[in-house]
LOMAR-465990 format. One record per residue (C-alpha): residue in three letters; x, y, z. Coordinates in steps of 0.001 Angstrom, whole numbers, plus 524288, in hexadecimal, padded with zeros to 5 digits. Last residue first. Layout:
<pts>
AlaXYZ;...
</pts>
This chain:
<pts>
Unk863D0EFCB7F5F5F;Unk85745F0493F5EA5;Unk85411F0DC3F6A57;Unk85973F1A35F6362;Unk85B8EF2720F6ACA;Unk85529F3277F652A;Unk84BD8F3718F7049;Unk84052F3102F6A47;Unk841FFF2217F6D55;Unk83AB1F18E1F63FC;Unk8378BF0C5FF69C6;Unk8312AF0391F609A;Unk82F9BEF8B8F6A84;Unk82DC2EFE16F7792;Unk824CEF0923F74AF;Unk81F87EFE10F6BA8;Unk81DFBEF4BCF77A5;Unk81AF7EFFAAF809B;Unk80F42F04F7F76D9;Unk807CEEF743F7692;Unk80915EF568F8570;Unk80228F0258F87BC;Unk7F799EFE6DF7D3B;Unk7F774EF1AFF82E6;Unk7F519EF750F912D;Unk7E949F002AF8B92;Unk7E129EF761F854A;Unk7E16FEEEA9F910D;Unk7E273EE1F0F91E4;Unk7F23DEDDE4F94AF;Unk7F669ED23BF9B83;Unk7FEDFED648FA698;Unk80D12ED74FFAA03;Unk80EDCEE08AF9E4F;Unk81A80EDC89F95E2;Unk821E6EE41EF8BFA;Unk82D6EEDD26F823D;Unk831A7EE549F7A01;Unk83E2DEE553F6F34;Unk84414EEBA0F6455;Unk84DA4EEB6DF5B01;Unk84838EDCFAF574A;Unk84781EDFB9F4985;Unk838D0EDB82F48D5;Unk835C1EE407F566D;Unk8351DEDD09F6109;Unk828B9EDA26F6AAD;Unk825E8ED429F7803;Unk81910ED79EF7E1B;Unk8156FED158F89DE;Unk8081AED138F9325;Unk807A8EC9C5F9F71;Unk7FCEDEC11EFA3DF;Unk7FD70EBD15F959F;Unk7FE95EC37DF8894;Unk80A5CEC3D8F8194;Unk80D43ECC65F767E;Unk81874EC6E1F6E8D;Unk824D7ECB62F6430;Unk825C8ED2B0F56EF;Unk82572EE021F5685;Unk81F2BEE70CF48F7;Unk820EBEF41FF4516;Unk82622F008CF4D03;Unk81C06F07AFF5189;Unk8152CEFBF2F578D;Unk80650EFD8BF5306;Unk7FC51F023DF5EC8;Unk7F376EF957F645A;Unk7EEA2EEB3AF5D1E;Unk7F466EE473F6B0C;Unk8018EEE816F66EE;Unk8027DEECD9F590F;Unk80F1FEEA36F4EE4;Unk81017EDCE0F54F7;Unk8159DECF2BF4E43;Unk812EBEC65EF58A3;Unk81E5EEB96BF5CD1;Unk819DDEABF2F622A;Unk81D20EA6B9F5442;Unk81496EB0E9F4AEC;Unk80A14EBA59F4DA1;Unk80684EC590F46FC;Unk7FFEFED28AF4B38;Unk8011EED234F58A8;Unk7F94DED2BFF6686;Unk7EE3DED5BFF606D;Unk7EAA9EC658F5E11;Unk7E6EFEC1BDF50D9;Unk7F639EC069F4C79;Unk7F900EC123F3CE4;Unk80321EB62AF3B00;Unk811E2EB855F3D3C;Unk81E9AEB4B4F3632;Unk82912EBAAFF4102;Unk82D10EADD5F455F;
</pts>
């Protein structure tokens, strides 16, 4: 499931079995903590549902719109790996 081709979309960078293989959403900033593995959908509504490969983590995001601007991808981009690869500062852990 996780054998993937090269994708020619910029949603993902592979493409395998319904699931994306994404280090950079949209082409935008790279995810600061490797590669997530899950689906962008694009619609009248757009989702983003990603874990990472050791399944530690976990986002799913939706914006009750389909997305065109430059600027609501980049917002949407930095949530997901806000979300994603959250670090906290203060000293407390959020992995399990």
């Amino acid at each position: 499931m996780l054998s993937t081709v090269p994708s020619d979309w910029p949603e993902s960078q592979g493409y395998g079995l319904g699931i994306d293989q994404v280090e950079s959403l949209m082409g935008l900033e790279r995810s600061p903590c490797g590669v997530a593995w899950g689906h962008v959908g694009l619609g009248h509504v757009t989702t983003v549902a990603f874990t990472r490969p050791d399944a530690s983590r976990q986002v799913v995001l939706m914006a009750n719109a389909l997305l065109t601007s430059h600027a609501a991808w980049v917002a949407l981009n930095r949530a997901t790996w806000a979300v994603l690869c959250a670090r906290r500062t203060d000293g407390i852990s959020v992995e399990r």
